[in-house]
VOTORDO-823973 format. One record per residue (C-alpha): residue number from 1; residue in one letter; x, y, z. Coordinates in steps of 0.5 Angstrom, whole numbers, plus 500, padded with zeros to 3 digits. Example, Ala and Ser with C-alpha at 12.3 -4.5 7.8 and 13.67 -1.06 7.14 Angstrom:
<1,'A',<525,491,516>>
<2,'S',<527,498,514>>
//
This chain:
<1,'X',<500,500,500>>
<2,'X',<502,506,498>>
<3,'X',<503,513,502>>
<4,'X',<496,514,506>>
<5,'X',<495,519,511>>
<6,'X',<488,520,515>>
<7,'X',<484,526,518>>
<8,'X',<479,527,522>>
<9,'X',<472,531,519>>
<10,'X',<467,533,524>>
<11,'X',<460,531,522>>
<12,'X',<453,534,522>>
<13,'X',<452,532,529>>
<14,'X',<459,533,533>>
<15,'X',<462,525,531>>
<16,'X',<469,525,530>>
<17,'X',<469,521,523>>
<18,'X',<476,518,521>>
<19,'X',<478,520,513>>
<20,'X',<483,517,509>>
<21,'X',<487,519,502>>
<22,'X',<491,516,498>>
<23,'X',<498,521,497>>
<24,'X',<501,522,489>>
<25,'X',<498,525,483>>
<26,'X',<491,523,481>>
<27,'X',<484,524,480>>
<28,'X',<480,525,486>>
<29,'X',<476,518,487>>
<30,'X',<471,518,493>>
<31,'X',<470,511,496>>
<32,'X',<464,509,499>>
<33,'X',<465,504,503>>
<34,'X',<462,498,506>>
<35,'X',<460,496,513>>
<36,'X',<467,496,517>>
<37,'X',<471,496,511>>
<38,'X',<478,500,510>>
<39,'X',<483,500,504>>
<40,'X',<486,494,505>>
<41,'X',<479,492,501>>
<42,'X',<483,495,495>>
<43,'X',<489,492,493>>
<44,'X',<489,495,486>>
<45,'X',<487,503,488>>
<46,'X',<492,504,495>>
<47,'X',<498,505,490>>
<48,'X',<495,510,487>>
<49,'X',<494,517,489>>
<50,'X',<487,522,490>>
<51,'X',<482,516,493>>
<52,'X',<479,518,498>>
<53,'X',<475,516,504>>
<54,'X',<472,514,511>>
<55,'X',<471,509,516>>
<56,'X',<464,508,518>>
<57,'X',<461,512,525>>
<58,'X',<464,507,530>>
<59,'X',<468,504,526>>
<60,'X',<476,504,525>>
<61,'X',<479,511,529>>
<62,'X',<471,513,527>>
<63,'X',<466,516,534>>
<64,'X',<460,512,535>>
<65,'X',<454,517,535>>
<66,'X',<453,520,542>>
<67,'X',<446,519,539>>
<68,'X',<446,512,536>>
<69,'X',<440,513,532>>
<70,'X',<445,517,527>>
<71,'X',<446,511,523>>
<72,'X',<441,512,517>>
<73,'X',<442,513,510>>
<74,'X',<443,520,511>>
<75,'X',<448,520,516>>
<76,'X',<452,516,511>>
<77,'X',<451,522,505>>
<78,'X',<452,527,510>>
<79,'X',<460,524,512>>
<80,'X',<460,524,505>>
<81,'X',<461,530,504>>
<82,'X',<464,532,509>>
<83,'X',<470,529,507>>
<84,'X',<470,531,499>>
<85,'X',<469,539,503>>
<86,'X',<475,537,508>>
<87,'X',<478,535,502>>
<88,'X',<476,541,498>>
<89,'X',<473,536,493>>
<90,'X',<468,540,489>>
<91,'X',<466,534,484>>
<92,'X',<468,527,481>>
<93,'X',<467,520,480>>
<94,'X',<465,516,487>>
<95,'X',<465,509,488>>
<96,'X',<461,504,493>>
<97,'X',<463,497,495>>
<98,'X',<457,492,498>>
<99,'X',<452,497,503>>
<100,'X',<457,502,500>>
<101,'X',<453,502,493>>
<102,'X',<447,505,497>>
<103,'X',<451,510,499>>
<104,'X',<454,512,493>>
<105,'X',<447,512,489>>
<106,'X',<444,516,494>>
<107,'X',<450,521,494>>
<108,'X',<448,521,486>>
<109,'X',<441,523,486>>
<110,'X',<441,528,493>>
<111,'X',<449,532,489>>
<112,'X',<448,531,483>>
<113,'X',<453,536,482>>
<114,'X',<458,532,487>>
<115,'X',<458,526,483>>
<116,'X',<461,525,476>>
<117,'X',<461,518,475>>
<118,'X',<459,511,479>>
<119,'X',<463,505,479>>
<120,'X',<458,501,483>>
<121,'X',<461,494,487>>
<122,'X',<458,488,489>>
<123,'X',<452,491,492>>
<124,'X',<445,493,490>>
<125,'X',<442,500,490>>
<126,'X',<438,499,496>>
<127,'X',<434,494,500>>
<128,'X',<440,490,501>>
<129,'X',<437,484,504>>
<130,'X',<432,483,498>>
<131,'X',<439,483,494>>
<132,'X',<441,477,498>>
<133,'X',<441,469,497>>
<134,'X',<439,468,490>>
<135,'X',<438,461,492>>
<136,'X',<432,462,497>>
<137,'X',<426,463,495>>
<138,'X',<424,471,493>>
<139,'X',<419,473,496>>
<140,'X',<423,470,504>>
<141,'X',<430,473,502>>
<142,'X',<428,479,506>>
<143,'X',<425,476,512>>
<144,'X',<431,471,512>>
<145,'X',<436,476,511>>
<146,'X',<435,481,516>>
<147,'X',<432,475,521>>
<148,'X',<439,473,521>>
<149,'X',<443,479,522>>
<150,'X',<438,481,528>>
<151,'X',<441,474,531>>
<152,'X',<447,475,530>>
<153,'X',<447,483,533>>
<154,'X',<445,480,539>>
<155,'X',<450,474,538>>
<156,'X',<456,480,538>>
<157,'X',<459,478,546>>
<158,'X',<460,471,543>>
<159,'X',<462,473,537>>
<160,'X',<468,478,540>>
<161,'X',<471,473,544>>
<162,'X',<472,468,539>>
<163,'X',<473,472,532>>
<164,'X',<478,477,536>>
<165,'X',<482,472,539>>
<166,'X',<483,469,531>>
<167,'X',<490,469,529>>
<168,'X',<491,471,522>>
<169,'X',<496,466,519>>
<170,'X',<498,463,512>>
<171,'X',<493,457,514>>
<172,'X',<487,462,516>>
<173,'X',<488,466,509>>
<174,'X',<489,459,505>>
<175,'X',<482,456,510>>
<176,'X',<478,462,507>>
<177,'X',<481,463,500>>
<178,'X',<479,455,499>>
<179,'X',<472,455,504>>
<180,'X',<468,458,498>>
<181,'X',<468,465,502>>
<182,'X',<474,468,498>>
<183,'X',<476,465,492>>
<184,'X',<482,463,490>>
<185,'X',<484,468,485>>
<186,'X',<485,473,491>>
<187,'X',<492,475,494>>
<188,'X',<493,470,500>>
<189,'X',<498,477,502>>
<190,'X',<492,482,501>>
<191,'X',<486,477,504>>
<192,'X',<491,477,511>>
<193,'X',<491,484,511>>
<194,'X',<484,486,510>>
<195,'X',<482,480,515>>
<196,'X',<485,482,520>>
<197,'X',<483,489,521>>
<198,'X',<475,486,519>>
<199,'X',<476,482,525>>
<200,'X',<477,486,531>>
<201,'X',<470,489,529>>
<202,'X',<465,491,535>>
<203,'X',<459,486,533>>
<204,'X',<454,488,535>>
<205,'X',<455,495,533>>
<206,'X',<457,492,526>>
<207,'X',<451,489,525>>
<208,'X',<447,495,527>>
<209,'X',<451,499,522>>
<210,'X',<448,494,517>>
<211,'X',<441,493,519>>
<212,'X',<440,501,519>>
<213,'X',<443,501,511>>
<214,'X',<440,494,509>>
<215,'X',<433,497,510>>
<216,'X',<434,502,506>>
<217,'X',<429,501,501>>
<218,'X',<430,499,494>>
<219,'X',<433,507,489>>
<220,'X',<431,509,484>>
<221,'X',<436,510,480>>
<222,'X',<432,513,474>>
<223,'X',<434,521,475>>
<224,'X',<442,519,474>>
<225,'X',<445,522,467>>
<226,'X',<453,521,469>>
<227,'X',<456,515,466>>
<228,'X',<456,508,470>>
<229,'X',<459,502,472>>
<230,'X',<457,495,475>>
<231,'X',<461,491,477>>
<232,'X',<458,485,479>>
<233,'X',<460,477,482>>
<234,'X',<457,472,479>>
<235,'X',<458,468,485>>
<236,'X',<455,473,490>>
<237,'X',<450,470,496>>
<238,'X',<451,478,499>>
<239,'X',<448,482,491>>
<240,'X',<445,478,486>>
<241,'X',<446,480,479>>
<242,'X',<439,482,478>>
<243,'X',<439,487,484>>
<244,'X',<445,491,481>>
<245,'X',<442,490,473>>
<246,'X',<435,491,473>>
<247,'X',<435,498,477>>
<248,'X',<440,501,471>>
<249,'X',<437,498,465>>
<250,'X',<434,504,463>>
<251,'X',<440,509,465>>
<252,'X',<443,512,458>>
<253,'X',<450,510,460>>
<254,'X',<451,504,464>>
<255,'X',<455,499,464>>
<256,'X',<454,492,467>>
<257,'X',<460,488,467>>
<258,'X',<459,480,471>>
<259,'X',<466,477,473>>
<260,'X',<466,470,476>>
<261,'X',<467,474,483>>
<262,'X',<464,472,490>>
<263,'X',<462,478,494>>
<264,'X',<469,479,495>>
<265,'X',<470,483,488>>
<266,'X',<476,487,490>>
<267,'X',<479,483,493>>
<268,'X',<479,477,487>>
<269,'X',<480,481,481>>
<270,'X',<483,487,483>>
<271,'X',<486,488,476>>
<272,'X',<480,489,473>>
<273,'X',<477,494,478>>
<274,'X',<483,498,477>>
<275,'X',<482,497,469>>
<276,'X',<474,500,470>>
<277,'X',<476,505,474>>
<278,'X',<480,508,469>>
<279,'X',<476,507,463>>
<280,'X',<470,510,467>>
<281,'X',<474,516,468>>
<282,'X',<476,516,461>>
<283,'X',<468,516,459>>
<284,'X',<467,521,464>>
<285,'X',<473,528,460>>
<286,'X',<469,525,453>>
<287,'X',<462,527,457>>
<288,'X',<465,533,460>>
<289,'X',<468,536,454>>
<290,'X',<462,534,450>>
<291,'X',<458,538,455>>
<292,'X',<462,544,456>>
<293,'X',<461,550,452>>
<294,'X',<463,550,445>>
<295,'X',<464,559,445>>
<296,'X',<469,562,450>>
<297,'X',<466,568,453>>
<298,'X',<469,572,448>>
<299,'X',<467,569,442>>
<300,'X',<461,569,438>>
<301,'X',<458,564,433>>
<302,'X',<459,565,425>>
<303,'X',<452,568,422>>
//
């Protein structure tokens, strides 16, 4: 990982949010990041220099709401902007990972201005747990899902004591790079520094993160212009491919593109994410200064 530094924004409410950014030359790209993930997540983008960032309230050098109410979606947006204004960020493309996508989507349609392209990751625009399990039955995945987050919110004591005691080894990266959690095609060195850090997570605050995001309701996506991609996993239980394609069928520029990924995507095939997210900002100069104005101020058109 390249040269990274952090800061701390204040939100609208007073809590500390702990941002990030990559250090070198290159585009601003805003991350919008899924629950308790950091830039370990990211192997192919670290390196290079504009990313910017934040870990979730609570998580990861972030304060806990003195409110814990000030979860919602609109808290997550709200960060979000902070950190571009901290940043002195007016404009540029934003990216989002699992839950993250519901963030960023959300960031498109309330800043239009903000937001100059979406790379959406692994994750549905909204009503995340309808997004889950493609091989349960539809009408039960819902249900089914926020059944089990619930659980495991009250199961998070237990679940400290035996996750954070969990030693990172050659052996526990093989396990999940061979269990069917994270492919094969992941980098054992970036699957152990990411885990890591996930594991230290206080559970019972994570899946309260989760049930507060999860239950956003499906977006419509339809008032977005700016150009888009979706990069989807074919094997993800976490967001089915047709929670990611059907909301921006009718979109004038999106891009689709299904990958043989878990829901692990940036982690299994980081080359790829790098390659998208290069030729998303390629198409979105080709928008800008086809939509630029054709006359300087001091010019006039031919008659």
């Amino acid at each position: 990982m390249s040269g990274m530094r952090e800061r701390d924004v204040i939100g609208w409410d007073g809590t500390k949010i702990r941002a990030w950014q990559t250090e070198g030359e290159g585009a601003p790209v805003l991350l919008c990041p899924g629950v308790g993930s950091g830039p370990e997540s990211w192997p192919s983008l670290t390196d290079r220099g504009g990313l910017l960032s934040w870990y979730m309230r609570g998580t990861m050098g972030s304060d806990r709401p003195v409110d814990e109410r000030n979860i919602s979606l609109e808290d997550h947006v709200s960060d979000a902007i902070a950190v571009l204004d901290e940043a002195g960020v007016e404009r540029c493309v934003v990216m989002g990972w699992s839950m993250g996508v519901t963030i960023a989507a959300e960031l498109a349609l309330r800043h239009p201005d903000r937001v100059a392209g979406l790379l959406l990751v692994a994750g549905a625009p909204g009503d995340s747990f309808d997004a889950m399990l493609p091989l349960v039955p539809r009408p039960l995945r819902r249900i089914v899902g926020l059944t089990g987050a619930k659980l495991l919110r009250q199961a998070g004591p237990v679940l400290d004591e035996v996750l954070h005691r969990v030693p990172v080894t050659d052996a526990t990266t093989f396990l999940l790079r061979h269990s069917g959690v994270i492919k094969p095609s992941s980098d054992p060195k970036a699957v152990g520094e990411a885990v890591g850090r996930f594991l230290q997570h206080d559970w019972r605050w994570y899946f309260t993160l989760a049930l507060a995001l999860g239950e956003t309701p499906r977006q419509d996506l339809s008032p977005i212009v700016c150009p888009v991609t979706l990069l989807a996993g074919r094997d993800d239980v976490l967001a089915t491919t047709d929670s990611m394609s059907v909301p921006v069928a009718g979109l004038p520029q999106a891009r689709l593109r299904v990958l043989p990924c878990s829901h692990y995507l940036p982690l299994e095939a980081p080359e790829v994410v790098a390659a998208e997210l290069d030729l998303l900002l390629d198409r979105v100069r080709s928008v800008e200064f086809a939509t630029a104005e054709a006359f300087t101020p001091g010019s006039r058109s031919r008659t």
